[in-house]
N, C-alpha and C positions, 0 to 999 in steps of 0.2 A: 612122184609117179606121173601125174599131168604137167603139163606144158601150163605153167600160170600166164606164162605174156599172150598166149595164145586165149586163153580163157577169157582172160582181160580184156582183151581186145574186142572179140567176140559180144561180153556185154556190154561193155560201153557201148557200142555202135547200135544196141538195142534193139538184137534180133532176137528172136523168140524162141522160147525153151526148146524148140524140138531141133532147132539147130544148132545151140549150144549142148545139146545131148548128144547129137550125132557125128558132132567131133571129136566131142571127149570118145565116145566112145569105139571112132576110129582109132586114136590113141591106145586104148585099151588091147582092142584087137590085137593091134599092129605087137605090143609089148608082150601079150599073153603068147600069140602063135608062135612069134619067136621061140618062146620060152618050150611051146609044149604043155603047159599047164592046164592039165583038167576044172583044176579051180578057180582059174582066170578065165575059163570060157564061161562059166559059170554066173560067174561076177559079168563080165561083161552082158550076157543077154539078160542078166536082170534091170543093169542100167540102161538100155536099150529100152527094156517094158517099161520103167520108170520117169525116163523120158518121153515115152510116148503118151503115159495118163498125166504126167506133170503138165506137158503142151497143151494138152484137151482140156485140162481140167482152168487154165489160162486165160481160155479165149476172151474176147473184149464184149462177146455178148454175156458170157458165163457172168463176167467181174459187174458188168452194169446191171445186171438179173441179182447179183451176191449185195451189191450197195442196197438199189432199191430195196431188197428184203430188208437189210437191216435198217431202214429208217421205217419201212410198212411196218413191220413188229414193235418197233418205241410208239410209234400212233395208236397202235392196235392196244398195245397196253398202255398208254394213256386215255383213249378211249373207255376202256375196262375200270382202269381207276376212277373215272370221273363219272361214269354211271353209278361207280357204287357211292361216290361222294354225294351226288344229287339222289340218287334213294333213302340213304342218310339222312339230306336236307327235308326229302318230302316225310319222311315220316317224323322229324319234329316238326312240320310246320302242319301236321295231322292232329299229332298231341295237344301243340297251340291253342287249334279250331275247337279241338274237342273240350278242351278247358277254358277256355277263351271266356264263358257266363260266369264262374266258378268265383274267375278274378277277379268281378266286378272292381274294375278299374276307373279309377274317377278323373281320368284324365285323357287323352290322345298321347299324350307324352311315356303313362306308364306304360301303357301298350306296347308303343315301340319298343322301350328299355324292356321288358320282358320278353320280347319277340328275338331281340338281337342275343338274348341268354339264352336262348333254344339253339338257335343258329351259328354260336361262336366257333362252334367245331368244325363246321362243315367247312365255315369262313377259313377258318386257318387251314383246313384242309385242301380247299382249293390254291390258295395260295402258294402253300406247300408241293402242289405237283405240277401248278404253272411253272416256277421256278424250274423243279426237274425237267422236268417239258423241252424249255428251251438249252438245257444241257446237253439233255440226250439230240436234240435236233443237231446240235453243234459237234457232238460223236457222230453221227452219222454222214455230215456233210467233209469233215474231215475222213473218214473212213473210203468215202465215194471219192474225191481229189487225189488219193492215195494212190486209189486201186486206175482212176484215170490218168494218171503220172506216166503209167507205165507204157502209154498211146498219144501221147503226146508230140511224138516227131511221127506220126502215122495217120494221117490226117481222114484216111478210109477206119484203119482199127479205132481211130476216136469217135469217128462220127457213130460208128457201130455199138461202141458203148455206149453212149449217149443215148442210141436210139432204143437201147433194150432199159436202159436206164429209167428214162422217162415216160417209156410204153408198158412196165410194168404192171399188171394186172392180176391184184390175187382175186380167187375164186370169193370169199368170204368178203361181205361187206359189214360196216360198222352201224349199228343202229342208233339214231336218236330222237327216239320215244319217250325217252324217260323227260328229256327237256320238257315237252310240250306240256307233261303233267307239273311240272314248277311253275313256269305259268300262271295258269289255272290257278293253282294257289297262292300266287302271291295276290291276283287279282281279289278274289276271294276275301284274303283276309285284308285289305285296303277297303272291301265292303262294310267287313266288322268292323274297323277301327271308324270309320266313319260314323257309324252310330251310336257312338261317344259325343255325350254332350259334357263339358269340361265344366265347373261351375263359374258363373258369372263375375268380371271383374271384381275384386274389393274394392274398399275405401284408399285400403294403403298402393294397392295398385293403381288405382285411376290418379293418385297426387302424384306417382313416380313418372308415367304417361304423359303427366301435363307439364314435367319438370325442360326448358327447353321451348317450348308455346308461345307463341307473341299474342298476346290480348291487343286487338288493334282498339282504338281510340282514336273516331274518325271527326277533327274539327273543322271539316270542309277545307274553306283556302287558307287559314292557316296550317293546313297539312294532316297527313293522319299520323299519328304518333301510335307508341307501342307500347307493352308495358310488358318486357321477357318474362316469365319463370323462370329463376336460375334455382331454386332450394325448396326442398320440402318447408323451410321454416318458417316461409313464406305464408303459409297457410295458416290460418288461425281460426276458420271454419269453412267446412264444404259442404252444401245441403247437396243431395242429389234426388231429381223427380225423372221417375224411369217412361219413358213415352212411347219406346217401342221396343216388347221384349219378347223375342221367337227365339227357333232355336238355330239362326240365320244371323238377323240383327241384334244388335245391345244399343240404344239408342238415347241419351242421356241429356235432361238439361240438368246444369251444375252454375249453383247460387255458391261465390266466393268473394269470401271476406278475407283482405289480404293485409300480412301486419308489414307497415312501413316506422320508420324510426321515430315519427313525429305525430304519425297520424294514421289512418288506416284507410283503407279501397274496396271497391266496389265492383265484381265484375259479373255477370252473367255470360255464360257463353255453351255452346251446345256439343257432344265429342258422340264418337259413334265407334264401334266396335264392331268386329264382322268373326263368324265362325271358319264357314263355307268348307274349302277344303284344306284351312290352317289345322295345326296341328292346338293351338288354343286360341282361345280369342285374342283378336289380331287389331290395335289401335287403329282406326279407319282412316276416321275426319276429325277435324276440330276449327269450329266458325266461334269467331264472337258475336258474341250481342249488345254488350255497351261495359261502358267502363265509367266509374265516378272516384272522386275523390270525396272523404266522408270529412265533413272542415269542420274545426277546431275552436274558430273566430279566437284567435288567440294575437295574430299576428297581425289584424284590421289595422292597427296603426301606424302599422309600420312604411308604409307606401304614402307615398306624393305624388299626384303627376301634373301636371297642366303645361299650356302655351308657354315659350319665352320667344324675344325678339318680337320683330315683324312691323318695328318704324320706320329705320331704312334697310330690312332687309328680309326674306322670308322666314316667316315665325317656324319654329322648331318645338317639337313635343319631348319632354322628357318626363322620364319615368324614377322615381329615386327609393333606394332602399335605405330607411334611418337606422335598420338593425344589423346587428353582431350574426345576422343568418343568412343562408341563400334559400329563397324563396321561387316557391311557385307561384303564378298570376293567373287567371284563368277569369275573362270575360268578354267582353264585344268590344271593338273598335271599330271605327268609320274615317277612313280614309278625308283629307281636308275636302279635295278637290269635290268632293261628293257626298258632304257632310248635309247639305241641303235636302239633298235627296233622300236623307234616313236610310240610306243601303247602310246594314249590320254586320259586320264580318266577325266569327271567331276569335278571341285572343288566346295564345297560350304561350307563354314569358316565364323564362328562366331570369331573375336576377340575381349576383353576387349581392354578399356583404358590406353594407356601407359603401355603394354604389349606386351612381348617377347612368342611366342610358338613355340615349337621342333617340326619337323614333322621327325620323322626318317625314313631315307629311301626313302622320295618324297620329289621331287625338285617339282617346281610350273614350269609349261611350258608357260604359259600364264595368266593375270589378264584383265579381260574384264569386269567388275564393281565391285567398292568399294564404298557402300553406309553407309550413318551414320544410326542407328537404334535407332527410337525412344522408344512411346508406342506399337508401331505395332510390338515389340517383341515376345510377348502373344501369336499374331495368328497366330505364324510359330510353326510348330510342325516337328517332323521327324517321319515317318510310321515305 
């Protein structure tokens, strides 16, 4: 009945429904009168009316006014959802507060873990409609390119759309009140949980604390050496005297006796723990105060040392191990050149098994332990 290549034509070139009406329905005309037909005049000014609410109803302010609503409406009911999720959230974290004495909670930790079983739902809940959120953003931005597609070679109808587009203003605004009251409660209860006093380090806590620690052992110029903690096993008694105990500080001196393969140690040293706004008591500091080695006198004979050379050539100190062991040395040396002077220096001497060492230039002034060294090699270090 219509002229298709004309039609065709028509919209490709992307002119606007009330002129793609008023041709067809010159065609119509044209084919009815001929005819005579009552029912073709009929037909014809209905498409004519039809054409003329289809153009109106078109326009590129209408379609920018039709987009904007549809994403105002997913805000608007995202908005709605997410009030009622956060009303949800306040009134378990009401429940919380209300029972909060009830649980006499012995820790800052169980606190939370029962706080976060009030709130699981809401959690998931919001999550749940963030997701949707940005779906429906993505229907609607598609929806809006759609409907501006159709103004795109019309650089006045685009701008038009665009303009009713992003000038959209509905009467109704979105409230967020309810936010402000979550808030408030979360503050609130960061009050309560604060007033949780958690109970004081143990004994098996404070040795796991220390495990990792360098105990320094400080021999002036011969160096300060260490003594790591690698192991609970380490430990073979820990006195502890508590010096300053608030509900702020945990302030600790710790007397340890420490087992080595051959022989055992000696350390005193001070550790501190802090509350404040941790969730438990929280490892602070940790200073040494001395370190010994507890001797055995087992091993006295095993060491030689004196002068050799120095007829025709400068005399040389050696040090000799007689035994099947590696040994620790620990006492004074005085350098030759300043032997007169009695200046003292620190010794501390690792020697091998059945082993001769040179010390050029230092005599040994004094030996005041020679220990065997076992596994407890390892945890001696030099800074």
């Amino acid at each position: 009945m219509f002229n298709s290549k004309f039609l065709s034509k028509m919209t490709k070139s992307r002119l606007d429904l009330r002129r793609v009406a008023a041709g067809a329905a010159c065609l119509v005309e044209k084919k009815v009168m001929n005819r005579g037909n009552f029912l073709g005049k009929v037909c014809f000014g209905l498409l004519v009316a039809s054409a003329i609410i289809l153009s109106a109803c078109s326009s590129p302010e209408r379609d920018g006014i039709k987009a904007a609503k549809m994403k105002y409406n997913y805000q608007k009911d995202y908005t709605h959802k997410r009030n009622e999720i956060i009303k949800e959230q306040n009134n378990a974290y009401e429940s919380y507060i209300k029972k909060f004495d009830s649980y006499s909670f012995k820790t800052r930790v169980e606190a939370r873990e029962k706080l976060s079983e009030y709130l699981e739902k809401s959690k998931e809940s919001f999550q749940t409609l963030e997701y949707n959120y940005q779906e429906w953003m993505n229907k609607a931005a598609e929806y809006r390119n759609k409907l501006a597609s159709k103004y795109q070679t019309n650089r006045e109808k685009e701008s038009k759309f665009y303009y009713a587009y992003n000038n959209y203003s509905p009467k109704e605004r979105n409230s967020n009140a309810t936010q402000e009251t979550y808030v408030d409660y979360s503050s609130q209860i960061a009050s309560l949980i604060q007033t949780i006093i958690p109970p004081k380090p143990d004994l098996e806590q404070l040795k796991n604390d220390l495990i990792g620690r360098k105990i320094s052992w400080d021999m002036k110029q011969a160096g300060t050496y260490y003594w790591t903690l690698l192991s609970t096993e380490e430990f073979k008694t820990v006195d502890i005297k508590e010096t300053v105990n608030t509900n702020e500080i945990y302030l600790l001196d710790v007397h340890l006796l420490l087992r080595g393969e051959f022989t055992n140690y000696e350390a005193n040293v001070t550790v501190q723990y802090i509350l404040q706004h941790h969730d438990d008591w929280t490892f602070n500091t940790f200073q040494s105060k001395d370190f010994k080695i507890i001797p055995t006198n087992k091993y006295n004979n095993c060491i030689s040392h004196g002068w050799e050379g120095g007829v025709f050539s400068w005399p040389s100190y050696y040090v000799t191990n007689k035994c099947d062991y590696r040994l620790l040395i620990i006492g004074e040396t005085k350098p030759a050149a300043i032997y007169a002077l009695g200046e003292i220096w620190p010794l501390v001497m690792f020697i091998s098994a059945n082993s001769k060492v040179k010390k050029d230039g230092n005599g040994i002034h004094s030996i005041k332990t020679i220990e065997r060294i076992g596994y407890e090699a390892k945890n001696f270090g030099l800074r």
